[in-house]
N, C-alpha and C positions, 0 to 999 in steps of 0.2 A: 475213385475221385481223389485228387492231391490234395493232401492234409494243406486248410485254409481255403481252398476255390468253392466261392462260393456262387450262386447266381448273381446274389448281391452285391459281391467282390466284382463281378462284369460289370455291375450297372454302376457301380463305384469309379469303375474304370471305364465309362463309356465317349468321353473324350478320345480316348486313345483305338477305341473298337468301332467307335460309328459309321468311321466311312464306307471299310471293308462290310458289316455287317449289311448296313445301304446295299451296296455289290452287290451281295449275293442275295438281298430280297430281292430288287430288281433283277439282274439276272436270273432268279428261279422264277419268278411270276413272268416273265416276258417267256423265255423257254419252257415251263410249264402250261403257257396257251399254244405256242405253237408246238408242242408235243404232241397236241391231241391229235395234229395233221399227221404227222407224225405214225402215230400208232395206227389210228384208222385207215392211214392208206397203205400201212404196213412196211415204211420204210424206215423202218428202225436203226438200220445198219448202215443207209445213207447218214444217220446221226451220228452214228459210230466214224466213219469216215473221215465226213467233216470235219470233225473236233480232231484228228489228226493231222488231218490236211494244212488244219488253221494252224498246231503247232510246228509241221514244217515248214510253212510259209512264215514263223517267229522264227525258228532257228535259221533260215535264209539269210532273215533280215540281221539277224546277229553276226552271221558269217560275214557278209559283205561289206558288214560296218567294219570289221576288224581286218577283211582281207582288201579292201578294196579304198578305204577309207570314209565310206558312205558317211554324211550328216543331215542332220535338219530332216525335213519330211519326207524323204530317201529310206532313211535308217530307223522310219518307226516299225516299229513291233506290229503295231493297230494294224498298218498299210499292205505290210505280207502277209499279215493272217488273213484281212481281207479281200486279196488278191487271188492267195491261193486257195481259198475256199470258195468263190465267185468263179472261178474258170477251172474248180471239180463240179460245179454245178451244169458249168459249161457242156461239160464231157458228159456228165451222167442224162441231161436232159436231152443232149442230142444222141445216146443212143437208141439202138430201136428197140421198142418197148414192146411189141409182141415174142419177144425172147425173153422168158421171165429171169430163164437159169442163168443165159450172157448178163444178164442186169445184174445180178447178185455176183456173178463174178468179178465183173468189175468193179463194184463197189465194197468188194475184198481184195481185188488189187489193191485199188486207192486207199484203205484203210492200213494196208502192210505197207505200202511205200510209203507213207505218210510218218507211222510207228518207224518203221527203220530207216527213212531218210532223216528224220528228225533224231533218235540216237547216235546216227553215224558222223553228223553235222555236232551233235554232244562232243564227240571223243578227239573234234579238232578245232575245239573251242574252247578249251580248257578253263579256262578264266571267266567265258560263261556257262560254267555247267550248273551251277545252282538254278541259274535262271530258267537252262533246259528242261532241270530237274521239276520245278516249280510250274511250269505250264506242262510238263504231261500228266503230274499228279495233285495238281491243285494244292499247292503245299504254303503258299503265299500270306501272308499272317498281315498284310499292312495294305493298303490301296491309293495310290496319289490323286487327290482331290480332283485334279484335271482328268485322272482317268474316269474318275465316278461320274464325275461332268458329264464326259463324252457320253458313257454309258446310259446314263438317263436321259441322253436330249434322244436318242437313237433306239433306245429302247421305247422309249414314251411316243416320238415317230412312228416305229414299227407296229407299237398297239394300236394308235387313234388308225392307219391303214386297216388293219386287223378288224377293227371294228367298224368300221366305214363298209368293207369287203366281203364280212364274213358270211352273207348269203353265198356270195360266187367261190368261197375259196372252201365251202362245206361241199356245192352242189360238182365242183368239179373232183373233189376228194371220195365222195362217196358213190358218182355216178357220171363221168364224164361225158359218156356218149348220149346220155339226156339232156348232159347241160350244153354240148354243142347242140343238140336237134333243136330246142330254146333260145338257139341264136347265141348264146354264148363265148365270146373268145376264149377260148381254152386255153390256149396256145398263151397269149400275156396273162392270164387269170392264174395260172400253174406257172409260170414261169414268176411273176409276181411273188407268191407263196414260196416257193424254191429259194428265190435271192432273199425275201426277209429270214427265214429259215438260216441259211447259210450267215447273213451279217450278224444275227443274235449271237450263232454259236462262235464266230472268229473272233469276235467281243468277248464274251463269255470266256473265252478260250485265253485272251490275252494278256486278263485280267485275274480271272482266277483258277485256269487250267483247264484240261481236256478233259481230265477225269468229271468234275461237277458241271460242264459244258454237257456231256452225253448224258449222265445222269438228271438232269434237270429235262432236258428235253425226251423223257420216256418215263420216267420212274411215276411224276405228280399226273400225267397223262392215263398211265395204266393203273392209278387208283382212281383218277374221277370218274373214268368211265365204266368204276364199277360201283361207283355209290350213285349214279345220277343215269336217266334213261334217253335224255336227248344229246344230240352236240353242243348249243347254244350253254345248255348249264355245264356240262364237264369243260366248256373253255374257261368258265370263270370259275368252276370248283378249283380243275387243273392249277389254274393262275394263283389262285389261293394255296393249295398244297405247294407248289412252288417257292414261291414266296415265305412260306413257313420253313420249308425243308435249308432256304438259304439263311436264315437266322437261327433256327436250330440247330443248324449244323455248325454255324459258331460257337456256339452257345458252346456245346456239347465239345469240339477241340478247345475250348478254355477249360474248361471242368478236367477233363482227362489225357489233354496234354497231347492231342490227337490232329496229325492233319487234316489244315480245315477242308479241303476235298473231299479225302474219306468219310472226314464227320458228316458231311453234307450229303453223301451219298447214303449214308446210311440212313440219317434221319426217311430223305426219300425214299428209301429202301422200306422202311417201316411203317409208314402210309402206305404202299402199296401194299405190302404182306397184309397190313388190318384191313387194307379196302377186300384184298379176296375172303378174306375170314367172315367179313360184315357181308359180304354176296351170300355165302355159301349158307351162313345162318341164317338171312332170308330167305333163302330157298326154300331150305327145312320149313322155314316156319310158315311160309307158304302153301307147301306140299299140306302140313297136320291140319292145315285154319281150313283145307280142304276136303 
C-alpha cells in the first residue's frame, strides 16, 4: 500500500471517485447477472470475443474520426462498439449450431481479429494510443458524467427486461428444446438475451475497458453459482458479486497504485477462488455430517 492511501483518503476523495466507481458498480452488477447466461450455457469465450469486438469497433471509430473527419454521432465511441458487437452477434447467432467445434472456432476468430484489429488500428493512431490502450486493459481512472448517464439509463433497461424475461431467458439457456415443445419463441427469446449481452458488454467496454467488461461477465457468475443451488438466486448473488467486485476494485487501484481493470478483476477473481474454496468445504462437511 502507498505510504498515506488510505480507505479514508478515498472517501475523503470521493468527489473526484464517484462517478467512475458508480461505473463500475453498475457495470459489474448488470454483467454480473447476465454472466450467469453466460456461464450456464457455456459461452464463455463469446464473452471474450465481444469485449474485443466492442474495442475494435472503438478504435474504428477513432480511425475514421481522424482519417476521414468523422464528427457529432458518427465519431462516437459508444456507436462502434455497439455496432460492432451487435453484427459479431449477427454472425455467431446465425451460425449453425449443431457444429459445436465450428462455433468455438469462430468465436476464436472473432476474438483474434478483434485483439489484433484493434492493436493494429493502435499503431496508426498514434495520438490515440492511450485511448486504445485504456479500453483494451481497462486502465481509465476518470468517467464523463454523460457517459455514467448513458450507462445507467441502459443498464437499468437491460435489468427491468431481465427481470420481466427471466422465466424465458433461464428455460431457453438451460433446455431449449423444451422451451420450444412449450410453445416458446426461441428464436426472439435467445436472440433477445444475445443482444442485451452484447450492449452490456460494448458499454462496459467503452467505458471502462475490455479487460473488466470480460471479467465482470464470468468471474461474479462462476462464484454465485457455487454459493447458491438455483438460477433465480445466483442472478442476484451474481449481480451483487459484481457490483462489489466494480467498487473493490477501485478501491483496491487507489490503495496500490493499480489499474483499475486489473484491480477489478482481481477482486473478481477472488470471489470466485472463495466461492470454490466455500463449495469444496461443504462438500467435506457434508460427506462427515454423513
Amino acid at each position: 500500500m502507498n505510504e498515506g492511501l488510505t480507505i479514508s483518503a478515498f472517501f475523503d476523495a470521493w468527489e473526484l471517485f464517484r462517478d467512475p466507481t458508480y461505473a463500475g458498480m453498475i457495470a459489474g452488477a448488470t454483467l454480473g447477472l447476465l454472466g450467469v447466461y453466460v456461464v450456464i450455457r457455456r459461452i464463455v469465450f463469446l464473452s471474450a470475443a465481444l469485449s474485443q469486438i466492442a474495442g475494435l469497433g472503438i478504435a474504428v471509430t477513432f480511425w475514421a474520426k481522424i482519417s476521414f473527419g468523422l464528427s457529432g454521432f458518427l465519431a462516437s465511441p459508444m456507436l462502434g462498439a455497439a455496432t460492432a458487437t451487435l453484427a459479431a452477434v449477427l454472425v455467431v447467432n446465425g451460425a449453425p449450431k449443431s457444429a459445436k467445434t465450428r462455433q468455438d472456432a469462430l468465436l476464436g476468430a472473432l476474438f483474434l481479429f478483434g485483439s489484433a484489429g484493434t492493436l493494429a488500428l493502435g499503431s496508426r493512431i498514434t495520438e490515440e494510443l492511450q485511448d486504445i490502450q485504456t479500453l483494451l486493459f481497462g486502465s481509465a481512472v476518470a468517467v464523463l458524467p454523460e457517459d455514467l448517464t448513458a450507462l445507467a439509463i441502459v443498464c437499468g433497461l437491460i435489468v427491468l427486461v431481465h427481470v420481466w424475461w427471466w422465466r424465458g431467458f433461464v428455460a431457453v439457456s438451460l433446455d431449449p428444446e423444451d422451451a420450444k415443445i412449450r410453445g416458446m419463441n426461441v428464436v426472439i427469446v435467445d436472440g433477445v438475451l444475445l443482444v442485451s449481452i452484447a450492449i452490456a458488454i460494448s458499454m462496459t467496454t467503452q467505458i471502462l475497458g475490455a479487460l473488466p467488461a470480460f471479467a465482470f461477465s464470468v468471474l461474479p457468475a462462476m462464484a454465485a453459482i457455487r454459493f447458491v443451488k438455483n438460477v433465480p438466486q445466483a442472478l442476484l448473488v451474481s449481480g451483487i458479486i459484481g457490483g462489489a467486485s466494480g467498487f473493490g476494485g477501485y478501491v483496491l487501484a487507489f490503495l496500490y497504485s493499480l489499474p483499475v481493470g486489473a484491480a477489478q478483476t482481481l477482486v473478481a477473481a477472488a470471489f470466485a477462488a472463495f466461492a470454490v474454496l466455500f463449495s469444496v468445504a461443504r462438500a467435506k462437511f457434508f460427506i462427515q455430517g454423513n
